[in-house]
N, C-alpha and C positions, 0 to 999 in steps of 0.2 A: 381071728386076728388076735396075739398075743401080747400080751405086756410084760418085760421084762421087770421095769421097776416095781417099788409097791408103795403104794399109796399111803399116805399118814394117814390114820385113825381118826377117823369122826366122833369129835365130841360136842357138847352140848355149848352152844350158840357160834357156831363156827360154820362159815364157808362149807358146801360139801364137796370142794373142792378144792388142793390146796393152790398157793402162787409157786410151787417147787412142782407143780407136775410138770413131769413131760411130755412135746408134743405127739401128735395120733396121727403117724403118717399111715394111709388110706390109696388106691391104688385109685387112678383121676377118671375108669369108667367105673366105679363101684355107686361116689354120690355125685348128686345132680350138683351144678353150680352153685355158687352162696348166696341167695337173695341177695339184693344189695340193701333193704330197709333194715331198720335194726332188730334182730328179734329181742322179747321180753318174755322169759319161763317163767311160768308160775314158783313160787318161792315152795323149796321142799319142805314137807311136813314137819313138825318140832317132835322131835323123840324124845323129849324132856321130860318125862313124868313123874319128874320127882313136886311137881309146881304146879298150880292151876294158872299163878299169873302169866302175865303178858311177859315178853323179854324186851329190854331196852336197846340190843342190839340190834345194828343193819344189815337186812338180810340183802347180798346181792348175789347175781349170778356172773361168772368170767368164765365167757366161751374158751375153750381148748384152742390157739393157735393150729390151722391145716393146713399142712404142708404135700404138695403133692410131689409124686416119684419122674414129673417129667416139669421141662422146662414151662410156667404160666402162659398163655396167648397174651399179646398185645392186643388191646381193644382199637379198633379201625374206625377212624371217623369219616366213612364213607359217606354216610348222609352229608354233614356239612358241602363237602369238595361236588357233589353233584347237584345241590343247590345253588354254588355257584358259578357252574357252571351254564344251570340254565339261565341264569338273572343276568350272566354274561352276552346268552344270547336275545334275551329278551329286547337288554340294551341297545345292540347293535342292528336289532330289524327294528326297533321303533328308531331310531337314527336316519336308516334307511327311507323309512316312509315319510317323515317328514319332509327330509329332502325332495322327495318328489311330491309331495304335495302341493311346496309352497311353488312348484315350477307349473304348476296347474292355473285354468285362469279361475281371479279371484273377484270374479263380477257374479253378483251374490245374484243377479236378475237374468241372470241366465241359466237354463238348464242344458242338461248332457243332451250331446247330437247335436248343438248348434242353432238354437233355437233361433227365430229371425231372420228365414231364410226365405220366406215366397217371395212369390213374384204374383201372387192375385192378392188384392186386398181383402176379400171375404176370408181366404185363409189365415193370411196375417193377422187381422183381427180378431175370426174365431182362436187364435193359440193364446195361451193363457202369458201376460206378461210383454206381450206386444202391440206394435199399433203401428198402422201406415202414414207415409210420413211422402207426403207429395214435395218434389222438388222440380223447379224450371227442367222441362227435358229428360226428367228421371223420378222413376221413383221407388222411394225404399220402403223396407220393411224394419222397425226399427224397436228396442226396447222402448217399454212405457216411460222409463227411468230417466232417459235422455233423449237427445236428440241426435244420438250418433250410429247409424244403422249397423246392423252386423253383414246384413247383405246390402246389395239395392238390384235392381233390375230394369232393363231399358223400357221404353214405350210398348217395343213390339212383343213384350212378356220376358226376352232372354234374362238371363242372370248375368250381372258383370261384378267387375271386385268395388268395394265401399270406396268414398273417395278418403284419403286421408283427413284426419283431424285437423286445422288450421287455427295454429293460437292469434287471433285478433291482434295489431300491432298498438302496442303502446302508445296512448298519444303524452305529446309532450306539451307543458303545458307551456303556453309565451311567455316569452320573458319581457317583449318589448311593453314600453311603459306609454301611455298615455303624452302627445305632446305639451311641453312645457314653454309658454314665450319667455324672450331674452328679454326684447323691447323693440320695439317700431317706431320709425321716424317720416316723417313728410319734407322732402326737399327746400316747401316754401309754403310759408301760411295765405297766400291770395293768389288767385287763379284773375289775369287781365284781358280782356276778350279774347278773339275767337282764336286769335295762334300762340294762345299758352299756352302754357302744361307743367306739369310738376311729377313729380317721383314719390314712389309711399316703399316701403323699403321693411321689409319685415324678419327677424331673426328668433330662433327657435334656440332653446338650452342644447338639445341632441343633431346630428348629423344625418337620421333617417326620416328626413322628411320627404312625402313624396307628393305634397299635394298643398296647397297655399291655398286660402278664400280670402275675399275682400267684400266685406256686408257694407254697405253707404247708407246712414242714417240721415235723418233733418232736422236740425238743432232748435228751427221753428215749428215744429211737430210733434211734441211733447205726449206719450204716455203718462210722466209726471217730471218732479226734478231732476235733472240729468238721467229723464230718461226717453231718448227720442225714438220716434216711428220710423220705422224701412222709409226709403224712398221705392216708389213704385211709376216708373215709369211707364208699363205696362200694367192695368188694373189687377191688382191679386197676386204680382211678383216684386218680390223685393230685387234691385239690382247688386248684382255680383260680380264682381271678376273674379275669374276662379283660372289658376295653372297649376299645370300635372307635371314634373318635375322627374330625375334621377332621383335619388336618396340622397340629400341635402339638407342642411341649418339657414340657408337666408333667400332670396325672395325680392324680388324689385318689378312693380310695375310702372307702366306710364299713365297719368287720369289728363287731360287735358278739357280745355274748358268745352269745347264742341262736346263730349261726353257728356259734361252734365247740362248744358243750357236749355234743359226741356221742364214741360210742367211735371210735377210730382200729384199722381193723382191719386195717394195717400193721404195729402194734403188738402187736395183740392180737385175734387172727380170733373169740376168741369173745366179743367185744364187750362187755368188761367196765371197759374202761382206757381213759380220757379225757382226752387232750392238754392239758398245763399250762404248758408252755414252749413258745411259740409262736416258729417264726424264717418269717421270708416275706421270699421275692427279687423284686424287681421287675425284670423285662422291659422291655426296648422292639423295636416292629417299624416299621419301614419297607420303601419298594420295594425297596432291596437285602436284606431278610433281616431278623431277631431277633437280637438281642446277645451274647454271652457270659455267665454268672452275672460279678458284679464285686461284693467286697466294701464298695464306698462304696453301692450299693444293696440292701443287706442289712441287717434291721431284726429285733428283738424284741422280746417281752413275754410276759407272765404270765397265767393267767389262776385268778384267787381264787374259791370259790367265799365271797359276804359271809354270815357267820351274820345271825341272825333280827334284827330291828330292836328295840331295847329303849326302855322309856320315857328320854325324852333329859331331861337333869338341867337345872336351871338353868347359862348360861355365865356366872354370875360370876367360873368361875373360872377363866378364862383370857380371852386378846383378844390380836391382831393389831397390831404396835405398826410394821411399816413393813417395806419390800423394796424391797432397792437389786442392781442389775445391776453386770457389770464390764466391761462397755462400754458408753459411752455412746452412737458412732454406727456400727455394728455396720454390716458390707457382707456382701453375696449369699455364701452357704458359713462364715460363721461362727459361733464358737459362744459363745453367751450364758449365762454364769450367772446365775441370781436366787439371793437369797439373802431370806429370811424370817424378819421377828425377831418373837418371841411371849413373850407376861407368863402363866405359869398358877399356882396354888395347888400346896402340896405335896399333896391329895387325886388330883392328875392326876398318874399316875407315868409314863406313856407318848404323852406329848402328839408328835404330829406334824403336819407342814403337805402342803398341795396348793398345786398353780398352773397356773393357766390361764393358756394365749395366744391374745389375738384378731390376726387381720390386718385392717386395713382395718373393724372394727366388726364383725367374723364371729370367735366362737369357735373355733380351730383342735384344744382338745383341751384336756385336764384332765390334769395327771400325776398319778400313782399315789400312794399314800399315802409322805410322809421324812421318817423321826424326827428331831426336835429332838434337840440336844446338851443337853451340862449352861449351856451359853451361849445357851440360848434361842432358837438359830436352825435352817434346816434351807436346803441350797442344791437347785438343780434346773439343769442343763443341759440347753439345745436350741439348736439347728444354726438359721440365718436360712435360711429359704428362695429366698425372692424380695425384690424389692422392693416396699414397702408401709410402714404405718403400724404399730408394731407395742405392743401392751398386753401385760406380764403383769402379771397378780393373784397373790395367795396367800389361803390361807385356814388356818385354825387348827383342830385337830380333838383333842378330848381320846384319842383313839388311832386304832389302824388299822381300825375297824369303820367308821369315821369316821359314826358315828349323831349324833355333835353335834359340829358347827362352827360355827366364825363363819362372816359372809357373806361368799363370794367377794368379793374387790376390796374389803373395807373397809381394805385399805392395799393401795397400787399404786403 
């Protein structure tokens, strides 16, 4: 290979090569490829011997630019593109498998093939992980883990399908509230022999009541103050009236005096002592339960026994002269006085009045016998029940035998 140009002359501390050469084109099978690391020649000998010292100068070497006679290859970055290629496939089969994994069952107490499947219990119990599980008519073979079989099998050994899972129904919890009383009233504070009677009349705050009691105490009976013993007509049983009702708020029994005219043998075991002071509590039951005793539902009265009936005199000498209230439009839970004015002769030294109230054209009760003053009148309190139409009467009675009165309601 020839070189046309010629090279400058090498002199002392220069290059031995200059920046004006030119390139050394070479034929592209002649040399191998160019390493690609940098090479570094040793630094050419110093021809210098005019000197022993050192030179100050920088010895470097600058490779000849190679030029080759055909067009350079393009370097291929094959590797890269089929790396990812495969990382593309790796992607898409772990993708794959997941998907069908998570579609697998994921009951961590089960093994492959089904485990939980006999139908003898020796086997069932020798397999690792399970346990027999005896049911009414059937019995399974089921994980230790629950109680819910994978198989089950009949009595006579065969295999049948599991029964379904059954979620337990929600209970709900009650709403209904414990009953609450309104207030209770007694028709009439005295019970007069054997064919009276009187009314006890009981009301509830709520509308579901389905059940009413009435407990009868004896006021001469005392556990301690205002605190009386059952009446026990029968030894060891307190007496009750008790009704069972629709779902309802109020409650009216009848007590008459044949009811109570027996010994109390609470009182008196050898049945000699017959209850005169009557107290009675009114109950209420609903689905949640029975009430507390409450003293807005707690009521009394007397019970007299009347002497013999005497021939009744002429009433000239007294009469009924009018009854005025002190409310005029009285609402639910309040209390009404009547008040009764009466004209009698000085031969009546003990004149007293009654009074009755109707609701709605119905009788509700008669009060007990209330002496007139030296003013001629006599009053009577009761509680409004409910709403309705309401009457009271008075009547005039030359005493408390009350053998001769005027008519009910000749003043109202």
């Amino acid at each position: 290979m020839s070189n046309d140009d010629k090279s400058a002359p090498t002199t002392n501390n220069q290059s031995p090569i200059s920046g004006n050469t030119p390139p050394i084109f070479v034929q592209e099978d002649v040399l191998p490829p160019m390493p690609q690391q940098d090479i570094v020649n040793p630094s050419p000998a110093n021809t210098n011997t005019g000197s022993a010292a050192p030179t100050d100068d920088i010895v470097s070497t600058v490779m000849p630019a190679v030029t080759t006679s055909s067009t350079p290859k393009k370097k291929f970055a094959g590797g890269k593109i089929i790396a990812t290629i495969l990382g593309l496939f790796l992607l898409v089969g772990g993708v794959g498998a997941g998907v069908y994994l998570t579609q697998q069952n994921q009951n961590i107490n089960e093994k492959a093939g089904g485990i939980c499947q006999h139908c003898e219990q020796d086997e069932c119990e020798a397999e690792d992980g399970c346990k027999w599980i005896p049911r009414p008519g059937t019995r399974y073979c089921g994980p230790i883990s629950g109680d819910t079989p994978n198989g089950s099998c009949r009595q006579d050994g065969t295999e049948e399908t599991a029964p379904p899972a059954t979620t337990p129904p929600t209970s709900t919890p009650p709403t209904t509230a414990i009953p609450v009383c309104q207030f209770a009233f007694v028709s009439k504070t005295s019970l007069f022999g054997s064919a009276d009677s009187l009314s006890i009349t009981s009301i509830a705050t709520t509308s579901d009541i389905t059940g009413f009691s009435y407990g009868f105490y004896n006021l001469d009976n005392l556990y301690g103050p205002d605190n009386p013993k059952p009446i026990w007509f029968t030894s060891g049983n307190q007496y009750v009236v008790g009704a069972t009702t629709s779902p309802t708020n109020t409650n009216t029994i009848t007590v008459s005096y044949n009811d109570l005219n027996k010994p109390d043998l609470n009182w008196d075991p050898t049945g000699t002592k017959k209850p005169t002071k009557i107290q009675v509590n009114a109950f209420f039951g609903n689905s949640a339960g029975w009430n507390h005793s409450d003293p807005k539902c707690v009521v009394q009265f007397n019970i007299t026994v009347a002497p013999a009936t005497p021939t009744a005199p002429p009433l000239t000498n007294l009469s009924c002269e009018g009854l005025t209230t002190n409310v005029a439009n009285p609402v639910v839970g309040q209390s009404v006085t009547g008040t009764c004015h009466g004209t009698f002769s000085s031969s009546v030294t003990s004149p007293v009045a009654r009074f009755g109230v109707s609701l709605n054209g119905t009788l509700l009760g008669v009060s007990g016998a209330v002496l007139l003053n030296s003013a001629g009148t006599a009053s009577y309190t009761t509680v409004v029940p409910q709403e309705g139409n309401y009457l009271v009467q008075c009547q005039i009675c030359t005493d408390s035998t009350l053998a001769n009165c005027t008519t009910m309601g000749q003043a109202n």
